[in-house]
N, C-alpha and C positions, 0 to 999 in steps of 0.2 A: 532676198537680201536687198536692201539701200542703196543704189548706187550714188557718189556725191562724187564732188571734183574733189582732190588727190591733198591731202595736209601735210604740213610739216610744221617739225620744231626740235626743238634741242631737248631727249628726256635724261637728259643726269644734268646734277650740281655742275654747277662752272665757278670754281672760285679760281682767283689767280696764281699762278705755279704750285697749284695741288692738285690732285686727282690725275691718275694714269693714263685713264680713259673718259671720252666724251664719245655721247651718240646723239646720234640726227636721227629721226625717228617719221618715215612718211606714210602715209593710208591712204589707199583710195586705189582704181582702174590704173591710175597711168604710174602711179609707184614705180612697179618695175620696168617701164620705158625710161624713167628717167635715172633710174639705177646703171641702165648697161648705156644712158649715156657718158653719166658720170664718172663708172666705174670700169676700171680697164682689169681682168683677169688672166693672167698671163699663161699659158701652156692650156689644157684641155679639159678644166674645171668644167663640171656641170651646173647650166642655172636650171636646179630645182630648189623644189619645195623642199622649207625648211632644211637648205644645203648654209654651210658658211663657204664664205670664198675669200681668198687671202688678195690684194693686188693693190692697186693706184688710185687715189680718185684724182680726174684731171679738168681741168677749166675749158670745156669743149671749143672755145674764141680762141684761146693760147694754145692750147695742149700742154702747158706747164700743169705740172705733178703737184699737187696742192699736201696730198695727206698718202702717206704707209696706212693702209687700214683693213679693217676685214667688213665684210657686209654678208648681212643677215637675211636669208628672206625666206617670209610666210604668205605665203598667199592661202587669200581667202578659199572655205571659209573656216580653214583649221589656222584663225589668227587670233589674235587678241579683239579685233574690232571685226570679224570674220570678212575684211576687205584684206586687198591685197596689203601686207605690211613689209617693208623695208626698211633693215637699219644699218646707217654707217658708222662703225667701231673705227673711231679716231682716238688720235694721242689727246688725252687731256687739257686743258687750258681755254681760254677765251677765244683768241685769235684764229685757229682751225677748225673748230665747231660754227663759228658764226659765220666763216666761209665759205662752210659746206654747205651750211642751211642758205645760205644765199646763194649758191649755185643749184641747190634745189628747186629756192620759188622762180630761180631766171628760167629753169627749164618747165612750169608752169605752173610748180606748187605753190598754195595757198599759206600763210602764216597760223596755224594750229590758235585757235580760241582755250583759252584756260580748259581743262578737262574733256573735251573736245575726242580725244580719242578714246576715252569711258565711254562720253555719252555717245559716241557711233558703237558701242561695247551691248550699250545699253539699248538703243533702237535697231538694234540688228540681231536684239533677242538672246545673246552673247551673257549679258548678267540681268536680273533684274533690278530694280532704282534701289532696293536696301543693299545690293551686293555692290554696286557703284558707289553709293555711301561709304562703305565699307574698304572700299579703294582709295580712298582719301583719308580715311581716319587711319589707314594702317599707314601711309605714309608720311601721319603727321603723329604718329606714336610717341609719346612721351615718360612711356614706360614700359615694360617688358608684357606685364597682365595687362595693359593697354592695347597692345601688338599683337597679344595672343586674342584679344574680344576679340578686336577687326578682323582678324584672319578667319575668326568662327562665325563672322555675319559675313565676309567673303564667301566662304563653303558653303551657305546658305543656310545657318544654324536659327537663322530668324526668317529666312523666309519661308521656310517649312513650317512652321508651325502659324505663320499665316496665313500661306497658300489652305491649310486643313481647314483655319475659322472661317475662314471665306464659303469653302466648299461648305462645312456643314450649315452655311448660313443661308448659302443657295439652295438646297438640297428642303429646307425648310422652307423656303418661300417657294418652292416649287410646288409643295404639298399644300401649303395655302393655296394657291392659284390656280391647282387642278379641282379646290374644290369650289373654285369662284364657277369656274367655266363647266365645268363639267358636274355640279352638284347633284344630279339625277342620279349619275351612273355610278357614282364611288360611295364607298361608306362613309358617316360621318368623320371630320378632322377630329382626331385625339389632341385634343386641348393640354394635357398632361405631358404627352410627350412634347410637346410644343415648345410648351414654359421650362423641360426640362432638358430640351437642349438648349433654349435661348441661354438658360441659365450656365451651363456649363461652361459656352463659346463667354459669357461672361466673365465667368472665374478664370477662364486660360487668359482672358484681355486683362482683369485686373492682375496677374502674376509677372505678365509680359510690362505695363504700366512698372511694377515696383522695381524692375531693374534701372529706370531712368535715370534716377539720383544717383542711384553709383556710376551709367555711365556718362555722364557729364562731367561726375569727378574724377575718373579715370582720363575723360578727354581735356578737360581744362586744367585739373590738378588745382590746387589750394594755394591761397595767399596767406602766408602767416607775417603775420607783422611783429620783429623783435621793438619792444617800447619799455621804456623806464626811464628815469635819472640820468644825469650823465653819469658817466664814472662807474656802476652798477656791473657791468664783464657784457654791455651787448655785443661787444664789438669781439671780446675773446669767445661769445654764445657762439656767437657766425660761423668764425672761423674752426672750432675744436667741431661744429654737427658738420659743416662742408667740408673739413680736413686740409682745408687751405687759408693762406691769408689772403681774402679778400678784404679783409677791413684792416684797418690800421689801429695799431694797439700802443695806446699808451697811459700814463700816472695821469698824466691833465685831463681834466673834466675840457668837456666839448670839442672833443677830436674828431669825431665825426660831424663832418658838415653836411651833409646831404643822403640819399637813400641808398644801400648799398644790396644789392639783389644777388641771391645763389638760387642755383637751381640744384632740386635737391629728388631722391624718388624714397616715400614712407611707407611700408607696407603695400609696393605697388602704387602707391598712389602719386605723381607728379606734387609737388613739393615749392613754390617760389618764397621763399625767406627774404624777407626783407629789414635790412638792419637799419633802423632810425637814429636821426638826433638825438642825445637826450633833450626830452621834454622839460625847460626853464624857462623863467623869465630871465632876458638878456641883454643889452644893448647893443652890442655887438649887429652889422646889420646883417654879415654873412651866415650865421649862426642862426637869427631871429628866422632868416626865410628856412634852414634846415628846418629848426623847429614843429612850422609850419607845415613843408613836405611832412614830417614824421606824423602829424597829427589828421594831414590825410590819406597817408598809409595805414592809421589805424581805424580812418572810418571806412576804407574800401576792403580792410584786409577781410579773410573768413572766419581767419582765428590770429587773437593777441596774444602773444610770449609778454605777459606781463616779469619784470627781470626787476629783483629788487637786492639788496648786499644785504650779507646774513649777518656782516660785522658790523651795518649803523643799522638795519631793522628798520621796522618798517615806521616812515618819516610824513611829517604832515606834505611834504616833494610828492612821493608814492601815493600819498591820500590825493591828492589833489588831479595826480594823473586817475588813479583809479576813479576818479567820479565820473573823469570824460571818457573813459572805456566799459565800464562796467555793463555797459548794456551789451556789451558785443560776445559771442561767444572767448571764453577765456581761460589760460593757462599758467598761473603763478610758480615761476623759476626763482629762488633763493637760490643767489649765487653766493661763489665766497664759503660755501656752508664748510668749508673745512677750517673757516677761521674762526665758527663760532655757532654751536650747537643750534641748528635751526631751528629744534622745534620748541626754541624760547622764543622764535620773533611770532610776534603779535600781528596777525593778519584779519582781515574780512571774513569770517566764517561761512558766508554763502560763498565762497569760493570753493568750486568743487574737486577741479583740480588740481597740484600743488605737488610741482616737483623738487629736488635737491641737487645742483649743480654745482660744480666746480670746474667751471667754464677754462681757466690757464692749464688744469691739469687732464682735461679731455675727459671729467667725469659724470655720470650723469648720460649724459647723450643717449642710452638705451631706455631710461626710465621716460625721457621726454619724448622718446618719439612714442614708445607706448603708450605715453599720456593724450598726442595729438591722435592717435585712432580711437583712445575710448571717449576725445572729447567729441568725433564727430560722431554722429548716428550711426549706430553699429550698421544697420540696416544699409549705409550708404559704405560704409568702406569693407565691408565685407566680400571682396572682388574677386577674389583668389580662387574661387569655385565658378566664377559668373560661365554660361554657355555663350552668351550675348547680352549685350545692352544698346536700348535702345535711343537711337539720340530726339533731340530737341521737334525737329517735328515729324518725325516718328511720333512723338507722347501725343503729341498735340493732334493729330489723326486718330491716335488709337481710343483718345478722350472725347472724340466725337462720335466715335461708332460705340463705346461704352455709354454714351448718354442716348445713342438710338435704339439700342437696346434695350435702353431700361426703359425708354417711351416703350415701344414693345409690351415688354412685360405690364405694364399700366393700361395700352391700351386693350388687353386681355383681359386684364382684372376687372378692368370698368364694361364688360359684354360690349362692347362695341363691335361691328360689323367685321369681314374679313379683310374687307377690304382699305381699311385703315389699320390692319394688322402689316401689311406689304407697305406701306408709305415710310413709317420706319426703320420697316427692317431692309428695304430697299438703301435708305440712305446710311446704315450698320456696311451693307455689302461695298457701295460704291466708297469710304472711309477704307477700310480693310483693303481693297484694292489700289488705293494711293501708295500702300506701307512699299508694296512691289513695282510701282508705277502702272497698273494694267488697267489703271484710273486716273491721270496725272496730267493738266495745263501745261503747255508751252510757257509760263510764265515761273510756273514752279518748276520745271526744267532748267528754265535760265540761272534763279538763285543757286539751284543746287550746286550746277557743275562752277559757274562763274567762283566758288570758293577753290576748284581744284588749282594745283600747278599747272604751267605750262608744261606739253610732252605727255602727258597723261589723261 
């Protein structure tokens, strides 16, 4: 095990007069010296492992009683970071948590770096780098099937199936190379078996690759952009799918002046709605920058809630927006449709989607969100079953030992030597082992953790 100098930080929410409880969170050798200075135990508590202890924490200078609390201790290396770990269970709030963490570094602890006690998690052998991944994404979960991936790439649902392609990958470059060195004394290399495991550890890498796209969408979730006319029910769309009044509803055309965002979760999938201007020409100057905003919500969104009235149909208004959207994935809502038979209005026929809304009376909202899973790639929202997915560069790893494997395989094909056989497949093995960090730069260490909270 690591030994480092002793960290601290605050690891829960601190927002102001909410939250019960706040904890100080310290690792390292001198952890628990600076516990039984801080902390006073009253009657004949035992300091053990993994014991709680109820008592005082006091200002060692003063001996004024700062916090009522209880403290936690793990010592290494049955911890979290398998160092010693201590934590002070304080009353909630800003003012007492920042106290204590300052009574901590005065007594010699260090200020905690963003994810800092993962990554001591992670080089103390504790998790490997996709389960440390995996600690971050579950605490930045934005949906329930979101929470549940992370937790299954926490338990190591993906790196077992890594750790295997590595091993069979080695296991084959071993059998190359005993017959580099040793070619007298062993039978010839079976060629077939070769190609046909490279091939296999292939297909398990492309099946691992095709979870990516869903989970980036599980991790980022979807921009939908409501757009149309003024006056059309965007602003009743918003509020009847989020069941609240977030937008402001009224007769007058250009009520909404600017972007109005809900957060929403579709079949598991993380959800941001974004309710726009309507799109006019206007002279108005308040209006004209809405506008504007709207029209770059609808070049950034993933998908368009194109929204048009069933009672005026579809208008050269609607033609006009539709040319500046058309190319973006898209969803045409007829609202209104209970004031007037929708399927007389006259629409785009490449339009594939096309739902029937009555946004005031809260109708409709089950057909549209079915609509938004069949408009994205089945392939990609279909999450509900996921074991794990893989993030961003995870793919990007996994797509370079996919590309040194198929060198591999080519440099086979073309009789080439053995020993151009291992160049390849050397750099398959060292890719594969980034997935876990058991191949991994001080410099991809830094980006990783520098995304974590503080305390974690």
């Amino acid at each position: 095990m690591i030994q480092r100098e002793t960290i601290a930080a605050i690891a829960t929410a601190i927002v102001p007069e909410q939250g019960s409880i706040g904890v100080v969170r310290l690792s390292g050798e001198n952890a628990l010296n600076i516990a039984k200075i801080l902390f006073c135990a009253p009657g004949k508590q035992e300091w053990a492992t993994h014991r709680i202890l109820y008592g005082y924490i006091k200002d060692p200078a003063t001996q004024e009683i700062v916090d009522e609390a209880l403290l936690l201790i793990m010592l290494g290396p049955r911890s979290y970071t398998r160092e010693d770990v201590i934590e002070f269970h304080c009353h909630g709030g800003i003012i007492l948590v920042q106290e204590v963490l300052q009574l901590c570094i005065q007594q010699g602890a260090k200020l905690a770096k963003p994810g800092e006690f993962t990554l001591r998690a992670f080089l103390n052998g504790r998790l490997d780098l996709s389960q440390a991944e995996s600690v971050a994404e579950l605490v930045g979960a934005k949906s329930p099937i979101a929470s549940r991936v992370a937790l299954a790439g926490l338990q190591g649902k993906l790196a077992d199936p890594i750790r295997k392609l590595r091993e069979n990958c080695l296991n084959i470059l071993a059998e190359i190379e005993a017959r580099i060195d040793f070619e007298e004394d062993l039978p010839p290399l079976n060629e077939r078996e070769v190609c046909e495991g490279i091939t296999g550890v292939l297909e398990e890498v492309n099946d691992i690759l095709a979870t990516a796209d869903r989970g980036e969408l599980l991790r980022s979730g979807l921009k939908v952009a409501i757009v149309g006319r003024p006056n059309v029910g965007k602003s009743s769309l918003l509020n009847a799918w989020s069941r609240s009044d977030r937008a402001i509803v009224t007769d007058l055309p250009g009520t909404t002046r600017d972007v109005v965002e809900s957060q929403l979760v579709v079949g598991g999938i993380p959800v941001k709605v974004l309710d726009t201007a309507g799109i006019r020409e206007t002279s108005d100057k308040v209006e004209k920058i809405g506008v504007e905003r709207s029209r770059y919500a609808a070049k950034t969104a993933d998908l368009i809630l194109f929204t048009i009235d069933a009672l005026v149909g579809w208008t050269a208004g609607d033609e006009e927006i539709y040319q500046q959207v058309k190319d973006r994935p898209l969803i045409l809502a007829i609202n209104k449709s209970d004031l007037n038979d929708p399927q007389t209005v006259n629409y785009p026929l490449e339009i594939k989607f096309v739902v029937f809304t009555v946004a005031a009376k809260d109708l409709g909202i089950d057909r549209l969100e079915e609509a938004i899973l069949n408009a994205v790639a089945s392939d990609r929202v279909n999450a509900a079953n996921l074991d794990f997915a893989i993030n961003q560069r995870q793919a990007e790893v996994l797509v370079r030992a996919k590309m040194s494997l198929e060198r591999v395989r080519e440099t086979i094909a073309d009789r080439l030597p053995l020993d151009f056989w291992t160049i390849d497949l050397r750099a398959a093995i060292y890719a594969l082992g980034e997935i876990a960090g058991e191949e991994v730069t001080e410099s991809v260490l830094d980006r990783i953790f520098s995304k974590f909270c503080l305390g974690k």
